[in-house]
N, C-alpha and C positions, 0 to 999 in steps of 0.2 A: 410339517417340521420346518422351520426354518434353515435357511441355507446362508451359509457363510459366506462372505466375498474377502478376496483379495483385499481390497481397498478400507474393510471395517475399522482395521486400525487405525487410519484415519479420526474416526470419531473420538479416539484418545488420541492421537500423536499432534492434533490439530490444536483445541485448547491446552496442550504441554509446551507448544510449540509458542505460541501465545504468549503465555503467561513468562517464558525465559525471556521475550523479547522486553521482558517490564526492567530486566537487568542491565540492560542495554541504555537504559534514558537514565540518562543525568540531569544532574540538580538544575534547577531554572535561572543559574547565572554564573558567570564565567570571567572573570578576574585575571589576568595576565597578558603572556604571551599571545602572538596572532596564531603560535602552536597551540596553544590550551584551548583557545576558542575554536578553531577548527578541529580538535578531539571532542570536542562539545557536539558542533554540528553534526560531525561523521558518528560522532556515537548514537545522537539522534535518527537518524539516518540510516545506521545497521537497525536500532531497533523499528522501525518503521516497517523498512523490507523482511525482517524475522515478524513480525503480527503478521504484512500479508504472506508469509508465507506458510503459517498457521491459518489465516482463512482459507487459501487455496485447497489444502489438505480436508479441511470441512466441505467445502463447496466441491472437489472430488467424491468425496464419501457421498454427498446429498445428493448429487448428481447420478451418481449407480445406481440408485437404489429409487432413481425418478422413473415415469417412462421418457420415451424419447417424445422430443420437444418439438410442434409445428414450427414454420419456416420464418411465421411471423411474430411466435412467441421467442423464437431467438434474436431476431435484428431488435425487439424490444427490450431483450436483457442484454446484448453488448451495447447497442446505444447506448440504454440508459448507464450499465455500467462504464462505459469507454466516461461518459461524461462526467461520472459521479468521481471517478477514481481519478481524472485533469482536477476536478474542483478542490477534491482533498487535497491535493501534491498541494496548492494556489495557498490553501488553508495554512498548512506545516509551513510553507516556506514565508509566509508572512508574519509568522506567529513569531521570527526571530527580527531580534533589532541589535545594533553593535553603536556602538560610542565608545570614543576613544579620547584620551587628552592625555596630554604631558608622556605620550608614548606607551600607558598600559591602556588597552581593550576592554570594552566592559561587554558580554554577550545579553541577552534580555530574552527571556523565553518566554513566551505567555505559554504555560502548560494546560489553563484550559483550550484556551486555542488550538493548540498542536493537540489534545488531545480530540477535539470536536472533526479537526483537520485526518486525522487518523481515524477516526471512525467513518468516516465520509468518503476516504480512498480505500478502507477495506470496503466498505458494502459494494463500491465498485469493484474490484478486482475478484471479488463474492458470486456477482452479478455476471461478469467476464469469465471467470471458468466457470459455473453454474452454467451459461448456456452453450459451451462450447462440450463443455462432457454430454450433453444432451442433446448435443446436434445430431444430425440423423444422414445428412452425403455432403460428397466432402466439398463441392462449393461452402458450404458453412464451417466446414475445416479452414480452409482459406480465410474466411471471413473473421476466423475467432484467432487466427498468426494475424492478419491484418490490423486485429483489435490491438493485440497486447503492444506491435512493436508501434504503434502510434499512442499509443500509451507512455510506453517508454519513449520515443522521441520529444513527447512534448511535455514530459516529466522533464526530462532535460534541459528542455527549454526554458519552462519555467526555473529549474534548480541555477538555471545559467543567472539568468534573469534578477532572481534574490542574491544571489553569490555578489552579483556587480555592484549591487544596492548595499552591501555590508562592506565593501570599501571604502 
């Protein structure tokens, strides 16, 4: 008989979760104020963090239901994800362009772009809790907090980085 886990909801709350973040992305250009084009960007930018946080929920569920993961099979899924999910941020954040005259802002989205950009930072973040739910002692606990917040730092740095370039 098959046994139920805690986490199966996931399997539906993960593509529900997903799919609302499609709500979130706005049109591919942006006309006004330096307000309107920064509610463009951040809107962009909630839906981005709402998809990964619909893949996480998948990559939870996929993970329980794996066995646990050897020591080398995991530093291969946070590498590879730590690096796939910097490459998408790089993706998204380039994929905007801004020009400006006579005082109104013009925003420029290349939406396949951001959207290539977006599938390339979930398969990381996919990658990154995939192998940290499948870790097996907590050295690799450590190793999968050490993942995310260099993740997130250098998300940052990158977001700093495009921000400066849209001035």
């Amino acid at each position: 008989m098959v046994e139920l886990k805690a986490t199966d909801g996931s399997f539906f709350l993960g593509p529900v979760v997903m799919v609302i973040s499609w709500f979130f992305m706005t049109g591919t250009e942006a006309t006004d104020s330096v307000t309107v084009v920064l509610k463009v960007v951040w809107g962009n930018l909630v839906a981005m963090i709402t998809f990964g946080l619909g893949v996480i929920l998948l990559a939870i569920a996929s993970g329980v239901h794996s066995p646990l993961l050897s020591g080398a099979t995991f530093m291969s899924l946070e590498g590879t994800g730590l690096f796939s999910a910097i490459l998408g941020f790089f993706f998204y954040g380039s994929a905007m362009g801004l020009e400006s005259s006579d005082g109104a802002y013009r925003l420029f989205l290349s939406q396949p772009q951001f959207l290539v950009g977006l599938v390339i930072w979930a398969a990381g973040v996919f990658l990154i809790t995939f192998g940290g739910v499948g870790a097996k002692g907590r050295e690799e606990s450590i190793i999968f907090l050490n993942t995310w917040i260099t993740m997130a730092v250098a998300n940052y740095f990158i977001w700093e980085v495009i921000l400066g370039g849209l001035h």
